[in-house]
Structure formats: structure tokens, C-alpha cells
C-alpha positions in Angstrom: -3.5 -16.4 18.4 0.0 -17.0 18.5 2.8 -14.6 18.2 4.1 -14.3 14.6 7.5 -12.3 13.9 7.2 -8.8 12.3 9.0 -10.6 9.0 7.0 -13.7 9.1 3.7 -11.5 8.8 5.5 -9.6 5.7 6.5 -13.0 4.4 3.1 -14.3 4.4 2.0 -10.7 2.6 4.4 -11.0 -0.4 3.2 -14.6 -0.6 -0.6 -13.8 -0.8 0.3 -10.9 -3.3 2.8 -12.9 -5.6 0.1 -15.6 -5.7 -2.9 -13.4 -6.9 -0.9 -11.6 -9.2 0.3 -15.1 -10.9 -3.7 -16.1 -10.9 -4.0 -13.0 -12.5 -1.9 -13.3 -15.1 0.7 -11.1 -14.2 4.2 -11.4 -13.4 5.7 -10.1 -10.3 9.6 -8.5 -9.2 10.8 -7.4 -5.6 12.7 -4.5 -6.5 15.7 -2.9 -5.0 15.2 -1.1 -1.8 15.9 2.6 -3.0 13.3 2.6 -5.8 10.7 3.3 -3.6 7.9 0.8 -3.9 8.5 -3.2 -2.8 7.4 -4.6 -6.4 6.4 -4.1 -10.1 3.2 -6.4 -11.2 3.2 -6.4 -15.1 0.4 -7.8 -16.7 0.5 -9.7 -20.1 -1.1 -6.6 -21.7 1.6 -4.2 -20.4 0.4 -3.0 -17.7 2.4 -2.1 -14.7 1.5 -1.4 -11.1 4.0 -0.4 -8.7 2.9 -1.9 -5.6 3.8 -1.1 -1.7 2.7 -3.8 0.1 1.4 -3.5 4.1 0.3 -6.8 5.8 -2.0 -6.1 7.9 -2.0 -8.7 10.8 -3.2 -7.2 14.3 -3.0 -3.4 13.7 -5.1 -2.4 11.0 -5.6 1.8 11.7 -2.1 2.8 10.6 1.0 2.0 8.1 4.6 3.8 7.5 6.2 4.3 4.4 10.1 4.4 4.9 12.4 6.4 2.8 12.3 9.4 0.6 11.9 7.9 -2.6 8.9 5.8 -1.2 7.1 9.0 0.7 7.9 11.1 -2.8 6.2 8.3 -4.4 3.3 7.4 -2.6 1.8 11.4 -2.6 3.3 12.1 -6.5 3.6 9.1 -8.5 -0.2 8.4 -10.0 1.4 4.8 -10.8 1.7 3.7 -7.5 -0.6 1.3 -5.7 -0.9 0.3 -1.8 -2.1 -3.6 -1.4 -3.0 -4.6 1.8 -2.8 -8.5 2.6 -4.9 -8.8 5.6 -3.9 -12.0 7.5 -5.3 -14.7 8.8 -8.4 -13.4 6.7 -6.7 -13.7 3.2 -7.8 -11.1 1.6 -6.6 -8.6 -0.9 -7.4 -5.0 -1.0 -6.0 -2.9 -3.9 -5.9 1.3 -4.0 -4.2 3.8 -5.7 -2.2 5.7 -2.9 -3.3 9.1 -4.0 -6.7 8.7 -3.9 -5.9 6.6 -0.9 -4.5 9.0 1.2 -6.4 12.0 0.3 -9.3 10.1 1.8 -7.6 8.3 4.9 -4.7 10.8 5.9 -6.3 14.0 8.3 -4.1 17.0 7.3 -4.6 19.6 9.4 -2.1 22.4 7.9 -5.0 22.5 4.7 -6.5 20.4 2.5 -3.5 19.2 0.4 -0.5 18.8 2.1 1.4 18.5 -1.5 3.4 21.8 -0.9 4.7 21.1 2.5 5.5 17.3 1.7 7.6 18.5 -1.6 9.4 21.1 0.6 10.1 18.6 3.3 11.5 16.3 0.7 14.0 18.9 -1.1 15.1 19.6 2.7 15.9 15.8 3.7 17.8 15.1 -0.1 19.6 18.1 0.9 20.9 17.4 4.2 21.6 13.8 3.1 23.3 15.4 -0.2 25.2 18.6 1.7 26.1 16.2 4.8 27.2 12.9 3.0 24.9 11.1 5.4 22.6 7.9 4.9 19.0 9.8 6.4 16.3 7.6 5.9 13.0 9.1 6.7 10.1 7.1 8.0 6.4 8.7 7.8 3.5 6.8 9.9 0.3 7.4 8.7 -2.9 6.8 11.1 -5.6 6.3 8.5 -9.0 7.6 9.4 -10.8 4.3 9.3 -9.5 0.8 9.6 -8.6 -1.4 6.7 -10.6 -4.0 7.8 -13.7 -1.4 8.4 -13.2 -0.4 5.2 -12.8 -3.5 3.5 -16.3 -4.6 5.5 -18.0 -1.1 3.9 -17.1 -1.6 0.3 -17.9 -5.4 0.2 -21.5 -4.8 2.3 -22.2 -1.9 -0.7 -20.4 -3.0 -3.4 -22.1 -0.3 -5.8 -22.9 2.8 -2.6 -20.2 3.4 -0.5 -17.0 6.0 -0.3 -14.3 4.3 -1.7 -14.9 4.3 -5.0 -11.7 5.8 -7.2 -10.0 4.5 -3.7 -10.1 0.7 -3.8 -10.3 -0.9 -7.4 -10.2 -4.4 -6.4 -10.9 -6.4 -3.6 -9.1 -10.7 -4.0 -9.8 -13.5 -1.3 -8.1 -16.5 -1.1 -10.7 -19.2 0.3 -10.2 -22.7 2.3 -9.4 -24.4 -1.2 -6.6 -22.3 -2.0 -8.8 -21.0 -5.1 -9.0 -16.9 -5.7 -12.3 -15.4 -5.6 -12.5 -11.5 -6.7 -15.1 -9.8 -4.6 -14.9 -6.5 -5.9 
């Protein structure tokens, strides 16, 4: 396989996820960097997800969420979705972070870290408030198993697995360049 830059992989992402979102029916916007999440999706009905995209090329057992609007986010705001493209295999795998992460995150301080993370984030807008500095916070989170495992469990048992209330919809892009939803 040859070597593909960090920003060609997230190129190729944003293109997978603009283009099922279109299929969909949906429109799509990149979003300012400080808003915390990379894009809105908006359906025709209303609808909005606000999506944080990881492409997942080689490494597949961990992601990082940069910023404190995008940490406060992902553990607070139900809204928020995680999409992972997973390239070369084109496919499409869409959760809801919360659920998400309460499943694939190991917290060892107690079950729901919610207390510490909201007390870590009044710290770091203080600092960067009190000391008129730019701090911009980066979290990586090792997921307990592998995007590509997981995407392998939920599409062998489609109606028995674990990620149910996880992973709403599963999108592959086949050799014709025609969408196929899976699950």
C-alpha cells in the first residue's frame, strides 16, 4: 500500500461523507474550526446532525478530538454524531458519540467520567480566559474494540449484537460508485 499524507486520508473522508450525505438527500457544510464538530448534514426534513468525522485508514483502535468546544461536545451534546470513513474499504459507519463512547472509552476513575470531564473543561476555559492564552486541548481516545471489528460484528448480526443505540447506520460505496446501506 502506498503512503498517503495525513491530509490526503482526511480528504478522501470528507469526500466519502459529503457524497453519501448528497445520495441521501441531505445537504452538507464544513463549519468553522471553533464550533466544535467538522460539519452540519441537514436533511430535507430538518434534520440536523452534527458530524465529527475520523478517517480511518491504517489505525483503526483509536481517534483524538482536539479542542475544548469539540471534547465539551462529544461527551454533552446528544446532537453530535462520529462518522468513520474507513478507507480503502469505503464504508460508512454512523454513531451517536455518547452512546459511542460510553461503550468504547475504559474509564477507570468510575463509570461516568461526566464530572471529572466538566471540571477539567471549566479549568482549561479558565486558564485560557485568566491567561489570555490560545490552549488547545487534544484528548486521544483508545477505543475498546477496533472500528473495523466492530463494523465486521454489527454487519455479521445485523439484528444480535452490542451496538445497537451505538451505530445507527452503516453506507458502502461499491466498485460502481453506487451507495449500498448495509445497516
Amino acid at each position: 500500500m502506498p503512503k498517503v499524507h495525513g491530509g490526503s486520508t482526511e480528504t478522501l473522508g470528507w469526500s466519502l461523507i459529503s457524497s453519501l450525505e448528497t445520495y441521501k438527500g441531505s445537504s452538507i457544510s464544513l463549519v468553522r474550526k471553533g464550533s466544535g464538530f467538522n460539519g452540519l448534514s441537514t436533511s430535507l426534513s430538518g434534520e440536523v446532525r452534527k458530524i465529527e468525522l475520523k478517517t480511518i485508514h491504517k489505525s483503526d483502535d483509536w481517534f483524538a478530538i482536539n479542542g475544548v468546544a469539540g471534547i465539551e461536545k462529544l461527551f454533552f451534546d446528544e446532537d453530535y454524531w462520529l462518522y468513520f470513513a474507513i478507507i480503502p474499504e469505503n464504508y460508512v459507519v454512523c454513531t451517536n458519540a455518547i452512546p459511542f463512547l460510553h461503550k468504547q472509552v475504559s474509564a477507570k476513575i468510575d463509570e461516568n467520567p461526566t464530572d471529572y470531564i466538566r471540571s477539567w473543561i471549566a479549568l482549561t476555559k479558565a486558564i485560557t480566559r485568566d491567561f489570555e492564552i490560545k490552549f488547545i486541548p487534544r484528548m486521544n481516545f483508545k477505543v475498546r474494540t477496533p472500528i473495523r471489528v466492530m463494523l465486521k460484528e454489527v454487519l455479521e448480526n445485523p439484528n444480535d449484537h452490542d451496538w445497537q443505540g451505538v451505530v445507527e447506520e452503516i453506507w458502502h460505496l461499491d466498485e460502481s460508485g453506487r451507495w449500498q446501506r448495509d445497516y
